[in-house]
Residue frames as qw, qx, qy, qz and C-alpha x, y, z in Angstrom:
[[0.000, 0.885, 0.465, 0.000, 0.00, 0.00, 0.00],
 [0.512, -0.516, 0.182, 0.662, 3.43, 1.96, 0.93],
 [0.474, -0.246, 0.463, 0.708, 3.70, 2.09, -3.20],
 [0.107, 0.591, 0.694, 0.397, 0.66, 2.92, -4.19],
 [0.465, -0.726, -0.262, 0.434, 0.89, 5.85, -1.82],
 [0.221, -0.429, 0.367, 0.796, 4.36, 7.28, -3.28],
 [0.309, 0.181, 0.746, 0.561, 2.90, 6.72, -6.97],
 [0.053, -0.770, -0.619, -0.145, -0.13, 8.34, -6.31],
 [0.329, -0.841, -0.096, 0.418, 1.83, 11.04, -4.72],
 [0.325, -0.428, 0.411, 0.737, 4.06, 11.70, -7.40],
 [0.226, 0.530, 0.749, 0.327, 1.01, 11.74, -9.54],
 [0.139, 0.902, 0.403, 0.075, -0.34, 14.34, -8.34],
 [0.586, -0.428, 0.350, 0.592, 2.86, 15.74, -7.91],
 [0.334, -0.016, 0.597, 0.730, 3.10, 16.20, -11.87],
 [0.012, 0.667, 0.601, 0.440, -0.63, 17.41, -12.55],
 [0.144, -0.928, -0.182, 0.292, -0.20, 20.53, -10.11],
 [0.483, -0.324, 0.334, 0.742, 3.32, 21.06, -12.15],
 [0.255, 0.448, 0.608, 0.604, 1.23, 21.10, -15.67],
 [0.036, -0.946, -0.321, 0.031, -1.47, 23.94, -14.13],
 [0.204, -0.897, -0.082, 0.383, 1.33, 26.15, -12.58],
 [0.654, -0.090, 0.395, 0.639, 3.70, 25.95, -15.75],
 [0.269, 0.269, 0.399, 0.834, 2.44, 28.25, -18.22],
 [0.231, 0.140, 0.323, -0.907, 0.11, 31.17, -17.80],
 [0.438, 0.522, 0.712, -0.172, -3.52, 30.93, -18.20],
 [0.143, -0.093, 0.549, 0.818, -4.72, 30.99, -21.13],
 [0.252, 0.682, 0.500, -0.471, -8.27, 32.53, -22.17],
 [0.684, 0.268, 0.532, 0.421, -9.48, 34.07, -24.48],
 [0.041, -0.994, 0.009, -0.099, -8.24, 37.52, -23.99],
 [0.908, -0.139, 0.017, 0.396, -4.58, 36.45, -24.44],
 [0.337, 0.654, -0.150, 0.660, -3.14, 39.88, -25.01],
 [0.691, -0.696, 0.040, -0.190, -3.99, 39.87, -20.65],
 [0.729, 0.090, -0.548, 0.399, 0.00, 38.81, -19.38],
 [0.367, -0.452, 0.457, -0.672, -1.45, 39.72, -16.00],
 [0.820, -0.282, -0.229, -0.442, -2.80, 36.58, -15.55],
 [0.484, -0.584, 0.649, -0.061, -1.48, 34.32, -12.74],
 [0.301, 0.295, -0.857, -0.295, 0.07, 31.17, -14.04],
 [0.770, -0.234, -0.546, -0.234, -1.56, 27.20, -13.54],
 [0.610, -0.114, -0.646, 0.445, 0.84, 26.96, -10.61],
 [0.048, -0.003, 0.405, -0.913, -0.16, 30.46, -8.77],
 [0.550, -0.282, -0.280, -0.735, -3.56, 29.71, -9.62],
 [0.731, -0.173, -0.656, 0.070, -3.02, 26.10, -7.55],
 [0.406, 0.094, -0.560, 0.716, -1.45, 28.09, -4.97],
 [0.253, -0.085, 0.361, -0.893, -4.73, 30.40, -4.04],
 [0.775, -0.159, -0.310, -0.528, -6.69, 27.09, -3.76],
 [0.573, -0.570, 0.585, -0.075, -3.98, 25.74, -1.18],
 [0.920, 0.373, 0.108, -0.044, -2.78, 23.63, -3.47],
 [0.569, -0.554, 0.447, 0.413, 0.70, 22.48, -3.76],
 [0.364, 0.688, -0.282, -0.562, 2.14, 23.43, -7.18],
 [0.006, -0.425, 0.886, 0.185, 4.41, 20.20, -7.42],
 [0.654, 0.318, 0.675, -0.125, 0.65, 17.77, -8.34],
 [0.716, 0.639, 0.147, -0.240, 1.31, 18.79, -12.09],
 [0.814, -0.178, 0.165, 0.527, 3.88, 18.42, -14.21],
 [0.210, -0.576, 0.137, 0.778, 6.08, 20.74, -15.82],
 [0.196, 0.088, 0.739, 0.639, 5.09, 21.92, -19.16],
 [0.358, 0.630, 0.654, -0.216, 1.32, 23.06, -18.98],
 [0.432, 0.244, 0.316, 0.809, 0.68, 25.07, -21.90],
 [0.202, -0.290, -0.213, -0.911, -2.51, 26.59, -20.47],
 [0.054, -0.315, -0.927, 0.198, -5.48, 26.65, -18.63],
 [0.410, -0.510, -0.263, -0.709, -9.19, 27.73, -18.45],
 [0.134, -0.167, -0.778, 0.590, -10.88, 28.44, -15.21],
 [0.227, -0.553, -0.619, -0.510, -14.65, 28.63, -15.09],
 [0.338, -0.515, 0.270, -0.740, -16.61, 30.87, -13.03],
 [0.846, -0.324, -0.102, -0.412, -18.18, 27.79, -11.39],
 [0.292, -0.550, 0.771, 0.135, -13.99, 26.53, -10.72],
 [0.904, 0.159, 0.347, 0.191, -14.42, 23.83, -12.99],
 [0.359, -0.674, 0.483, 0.429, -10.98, 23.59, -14.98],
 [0.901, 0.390, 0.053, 0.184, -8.88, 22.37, -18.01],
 [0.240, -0.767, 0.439, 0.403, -5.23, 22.49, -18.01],
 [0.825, 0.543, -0.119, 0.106, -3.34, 21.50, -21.62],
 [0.648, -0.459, 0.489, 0.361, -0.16, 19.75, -21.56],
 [0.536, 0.498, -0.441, -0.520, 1.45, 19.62, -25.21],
 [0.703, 0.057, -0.608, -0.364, 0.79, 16.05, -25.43],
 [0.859, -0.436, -0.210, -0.169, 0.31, 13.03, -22.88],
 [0.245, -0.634, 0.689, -0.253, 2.96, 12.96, -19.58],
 [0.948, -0.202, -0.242, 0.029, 3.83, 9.22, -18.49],
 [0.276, 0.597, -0.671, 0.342, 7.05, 8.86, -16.23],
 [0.777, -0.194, -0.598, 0.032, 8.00, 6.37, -13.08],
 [0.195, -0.627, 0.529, -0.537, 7.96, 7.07, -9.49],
 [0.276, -0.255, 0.852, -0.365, 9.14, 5.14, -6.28],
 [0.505, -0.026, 0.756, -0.415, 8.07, 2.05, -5.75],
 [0.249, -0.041, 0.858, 0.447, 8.07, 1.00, -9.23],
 [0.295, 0.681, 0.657, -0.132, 4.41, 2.50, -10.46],
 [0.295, 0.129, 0.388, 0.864, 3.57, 5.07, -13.48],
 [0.208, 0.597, 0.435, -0.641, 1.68, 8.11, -14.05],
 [0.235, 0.342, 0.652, 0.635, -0.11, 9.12, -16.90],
 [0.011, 0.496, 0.142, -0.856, -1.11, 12.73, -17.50],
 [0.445, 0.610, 0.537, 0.376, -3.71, 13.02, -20.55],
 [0.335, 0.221, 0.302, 0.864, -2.77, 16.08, -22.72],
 [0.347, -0.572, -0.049, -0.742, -6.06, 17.85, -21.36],
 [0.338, -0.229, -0.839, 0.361, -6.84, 17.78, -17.51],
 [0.180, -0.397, -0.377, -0.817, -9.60, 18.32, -16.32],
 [0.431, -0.522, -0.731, 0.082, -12.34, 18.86, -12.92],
 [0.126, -0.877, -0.155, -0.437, -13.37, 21.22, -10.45],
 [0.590, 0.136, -0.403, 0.686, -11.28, 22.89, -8.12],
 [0.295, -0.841, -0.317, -0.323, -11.95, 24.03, -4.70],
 [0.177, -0.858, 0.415, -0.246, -10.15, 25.44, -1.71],
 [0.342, -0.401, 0.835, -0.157, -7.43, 22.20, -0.55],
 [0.653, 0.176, 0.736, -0.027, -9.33, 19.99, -3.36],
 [0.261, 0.337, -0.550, -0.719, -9.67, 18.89, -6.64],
 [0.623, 0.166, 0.648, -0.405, -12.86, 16.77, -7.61],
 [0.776, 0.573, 0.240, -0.104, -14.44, 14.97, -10.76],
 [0.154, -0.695, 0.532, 0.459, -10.84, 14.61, -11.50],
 [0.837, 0.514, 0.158, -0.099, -9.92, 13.55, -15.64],
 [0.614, 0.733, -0.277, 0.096, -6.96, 12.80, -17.61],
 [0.229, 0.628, -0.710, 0.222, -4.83, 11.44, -14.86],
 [0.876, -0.391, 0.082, -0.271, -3.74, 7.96, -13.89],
 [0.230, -0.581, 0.778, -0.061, -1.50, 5.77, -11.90],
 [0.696, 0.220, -0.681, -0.062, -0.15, 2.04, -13.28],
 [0.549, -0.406, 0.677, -0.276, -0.54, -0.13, -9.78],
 [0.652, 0.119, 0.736, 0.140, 0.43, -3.79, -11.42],
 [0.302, 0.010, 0.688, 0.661, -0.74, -4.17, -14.51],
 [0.018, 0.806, 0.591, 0.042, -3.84, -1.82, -14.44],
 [0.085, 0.251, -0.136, 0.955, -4.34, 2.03, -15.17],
 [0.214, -0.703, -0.637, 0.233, -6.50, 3.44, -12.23],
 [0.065, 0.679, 0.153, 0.715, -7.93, 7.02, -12.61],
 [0.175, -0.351, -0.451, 0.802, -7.18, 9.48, -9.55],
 [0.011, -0.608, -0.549, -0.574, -10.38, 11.29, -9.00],
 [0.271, -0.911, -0.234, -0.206, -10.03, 13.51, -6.21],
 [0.488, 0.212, -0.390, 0.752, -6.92, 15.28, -4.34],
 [0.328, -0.904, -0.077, -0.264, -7.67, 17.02, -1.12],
 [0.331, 0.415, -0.555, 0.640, -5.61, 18.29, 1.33],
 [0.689, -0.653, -0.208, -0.235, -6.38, 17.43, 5.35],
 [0.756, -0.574, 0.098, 0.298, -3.72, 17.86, 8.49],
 [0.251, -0.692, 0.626, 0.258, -0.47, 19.16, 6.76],
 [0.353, -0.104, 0.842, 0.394, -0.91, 16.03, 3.81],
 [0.559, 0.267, -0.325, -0.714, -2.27, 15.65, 0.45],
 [0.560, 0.032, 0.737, -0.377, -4.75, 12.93, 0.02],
 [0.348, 0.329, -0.581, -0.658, -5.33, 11.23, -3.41],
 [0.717, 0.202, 0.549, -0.380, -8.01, 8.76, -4.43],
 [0.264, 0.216, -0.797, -0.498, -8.30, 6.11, -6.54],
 [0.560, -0.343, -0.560, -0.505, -11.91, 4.65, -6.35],
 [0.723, -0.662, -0.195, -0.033, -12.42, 3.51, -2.48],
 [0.770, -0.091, -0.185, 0.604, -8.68, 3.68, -2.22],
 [0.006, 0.980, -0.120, 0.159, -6.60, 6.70, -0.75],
 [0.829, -0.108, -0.168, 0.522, -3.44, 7.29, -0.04],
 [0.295, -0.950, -0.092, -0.036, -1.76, 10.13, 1.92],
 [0.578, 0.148, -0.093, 0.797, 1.89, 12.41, 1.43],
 [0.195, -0.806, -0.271, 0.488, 3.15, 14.95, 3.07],
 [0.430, 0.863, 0.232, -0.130, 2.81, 18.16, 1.29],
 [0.438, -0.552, 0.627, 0.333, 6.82, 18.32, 1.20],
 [0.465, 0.003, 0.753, 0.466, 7.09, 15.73, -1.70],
 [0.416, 0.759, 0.480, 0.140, 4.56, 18.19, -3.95],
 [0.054, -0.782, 0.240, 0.572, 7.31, 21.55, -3.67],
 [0.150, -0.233, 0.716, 0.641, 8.99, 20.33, -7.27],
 [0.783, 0.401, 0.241, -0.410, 6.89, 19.55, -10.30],
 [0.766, 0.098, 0.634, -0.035, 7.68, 16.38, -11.82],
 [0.244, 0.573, -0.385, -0.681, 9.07, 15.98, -15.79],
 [0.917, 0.298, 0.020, -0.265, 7.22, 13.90, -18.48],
 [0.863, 0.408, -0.296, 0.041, 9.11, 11.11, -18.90],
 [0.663, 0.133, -0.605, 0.420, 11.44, 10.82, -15.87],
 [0.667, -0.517, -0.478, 0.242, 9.94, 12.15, -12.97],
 [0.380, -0.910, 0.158, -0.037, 11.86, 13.69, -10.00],
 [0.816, -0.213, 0.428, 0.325, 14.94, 11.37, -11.29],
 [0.678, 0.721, -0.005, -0.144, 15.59, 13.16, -14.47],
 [0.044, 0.715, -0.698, -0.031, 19.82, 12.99, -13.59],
 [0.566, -0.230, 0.777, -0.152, 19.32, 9.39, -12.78],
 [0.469, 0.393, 0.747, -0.261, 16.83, 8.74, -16.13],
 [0.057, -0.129, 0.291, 0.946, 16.88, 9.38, -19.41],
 [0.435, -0.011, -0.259, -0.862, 13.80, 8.38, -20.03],
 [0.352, 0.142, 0.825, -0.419, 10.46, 6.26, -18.70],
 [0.568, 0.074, 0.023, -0.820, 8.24, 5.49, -21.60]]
């Protein structure tokens, strides 16, 4: 359960990296006041380091539902021998220490992909779900954000697809 934990934690780990990489994008793009994906994570308490690096954009609806665009799908390996997979659009709604009706990202536990569908934050950790399952990191391992294809290992890794 130990590795489904870290995996799930370096999931989200890479989907707060994709929001806070590039500024938002809308459709008043001459605007380069806007805050980026990762300051936007940050005034929802949100740790920047759950996306990965690279987003190209995001939309934020009045109602917080989201979309962040990567420039194409993320996959890379963390601890404990499990993969993430970032789909080129992520999507759900996004509230103060949570993210719900999460889309576009999942973790490899064996030989299954399971979709993470909610992140919250409770006590000082970040809490990720995979259907009935959860698993819980402290907010520590979300400060970096995560590159497609090798993770938090990139000196160690050239590459994880």
């Amino acid at each position: 359960m130990s590795g489904l934990k870290t995996l799930l934690g370096f999931f989200l780990i890479t989907w707060f990296s994709v929001i806070s990489a590039e500024p938002h994008q809308n459709q008043d793009s001459a605007n380069t006041t806007e805050p980026t994906v990762y300051e936007m994570l940050e005034k929802f308490n949100l740790p920047r380091g759950i996306l990965p690096q690279g987003a190209k954009g995001y939309v934020l609806h009045e109602d917080n539902r989201f979309e962040v665009f990567l420039e194409g799908d993320c996959k890379f390996g963390v601890e404990g021998g499990y993969s993430l997979n970032y789909k080129s659009k992520i999507a759900g709604k996004v509230g103060f220490g949570s993210l719900k009706d999460l889309q576009g990202v999942s973790v490899k536990v064996f030989f299954v992909w399971l979709s993470i569908t909610e992140v919250s934050i409770e006590d000082g950790e970040l809490d990720l779900y995979v259907g009935l399952m959860s698993a819980s990191f402290p907010l520590s391992n979300f400060d970096e954000c995560p590159r497609c294809g090798c993770g938090l290992d990139c000196i160690n890794t050239v590459s994880d697809s």
